[in-house]
N, C-alpha and C positions, 0 to 999 in steps of 0.2 A: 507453549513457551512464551506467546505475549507478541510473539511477532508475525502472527501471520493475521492477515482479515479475513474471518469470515463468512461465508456466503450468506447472502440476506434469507437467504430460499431455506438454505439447512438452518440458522439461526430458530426459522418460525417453521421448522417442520415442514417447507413444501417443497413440491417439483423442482429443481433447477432446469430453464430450458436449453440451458450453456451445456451440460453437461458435463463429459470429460476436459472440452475446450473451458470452462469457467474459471477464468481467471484467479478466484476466492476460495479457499480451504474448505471443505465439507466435512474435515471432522468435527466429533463433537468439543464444544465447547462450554466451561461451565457460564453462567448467565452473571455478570456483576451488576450488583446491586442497583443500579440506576439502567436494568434491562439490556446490557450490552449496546448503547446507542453508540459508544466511542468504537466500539468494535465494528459496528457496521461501515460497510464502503461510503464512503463520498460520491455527490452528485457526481463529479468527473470521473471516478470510477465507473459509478455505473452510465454514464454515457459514452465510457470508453467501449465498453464491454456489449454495448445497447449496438454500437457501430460497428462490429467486428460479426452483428449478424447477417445473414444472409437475407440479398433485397429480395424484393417479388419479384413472381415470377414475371412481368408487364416488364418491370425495369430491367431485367437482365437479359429480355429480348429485345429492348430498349437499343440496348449494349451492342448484341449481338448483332443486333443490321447494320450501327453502325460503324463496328470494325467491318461487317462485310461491305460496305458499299467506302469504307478507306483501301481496303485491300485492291477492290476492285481498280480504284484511280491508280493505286501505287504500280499494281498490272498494267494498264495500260500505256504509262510511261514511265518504266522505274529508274531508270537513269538520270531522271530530269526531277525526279517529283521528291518534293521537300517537305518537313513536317511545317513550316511556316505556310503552304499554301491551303493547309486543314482549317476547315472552317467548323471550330468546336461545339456546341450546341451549348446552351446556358445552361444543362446541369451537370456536366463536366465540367465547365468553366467555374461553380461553383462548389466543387470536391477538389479539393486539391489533391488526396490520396488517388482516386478515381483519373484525375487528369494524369497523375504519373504513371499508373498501371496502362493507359493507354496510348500514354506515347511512350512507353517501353515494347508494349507488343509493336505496336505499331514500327517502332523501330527495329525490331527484329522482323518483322513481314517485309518491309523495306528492303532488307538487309538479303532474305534470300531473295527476295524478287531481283536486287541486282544481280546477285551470285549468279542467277538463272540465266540471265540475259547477257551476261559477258561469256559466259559456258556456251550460251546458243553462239553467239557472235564469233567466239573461238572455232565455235565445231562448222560455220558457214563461210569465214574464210579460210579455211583448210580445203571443201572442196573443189578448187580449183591452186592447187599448193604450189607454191611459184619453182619456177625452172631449177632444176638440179636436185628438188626436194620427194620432185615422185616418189621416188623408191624408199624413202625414209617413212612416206605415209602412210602406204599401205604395208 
């Protein structure tokens, strides 16, 4: 119908590595006369689509130590511990996507680590439950 873009990959008969995820229409298309250039994606297209893949495997254990060594601080004192005291690594600081996915988990890890520790704290002042409440504890 004229409205859809696309895929550079099906345009020239090759592999898409996007797949199912590909952004860009894979049916066929007839070719206009100046080779379908208008039809092809834009650089921001395809840099949008370029970023949407998945990093190496280096960078996503990159990642993954360190939400583990965040996690670990937020355990240690999760009542007290703020995302202001996170010291970000400069390629965090320079993804903005990446810096919000990790102060989302990160605020969710936060979040039960409080849960946890007010639960403990509840269930630690209860064993010794003040006068008249004995019988109501057990």
């Amino acid at each position: 119908s004229g409205n859809c873009k696309p895929c550079t990959h099906a345009l020239l008969s090759e592999h898409c590595m996007a797949g199912i995820q590909c952004l860009f229409c894979h049916m066929e298309h007839p070719l206009c006369s100046h080779l379908a250039l208008s039809c092809l994606p834009s650089d921001a297209e395809k840099d949008a689509s370029k970023s949407k893949m998945r990093k190496g495997k280096l960078q996503r254990q990159r990642y993954q130590k360190l939400v583990e060594r965040i996690t670990q601080q937020i355990e240690k004192n999760p009542l007290t511990w703020t995302t202001q005291s996170m010291l970000l690594p400069a390629y965090v600081e320079r993804n903005p996507e990446l810096e919000r996915k990790l102060l989302v988990r990160v605020a969710t890890i936060a979040e039960d680590a409080r849960c946890k520790a007010m639960f403990n704290a509840n269930q630690v002042s209860w064993v010794n439950p003040p006068p008249g409440l004995e019988d109501q504890v057990s």
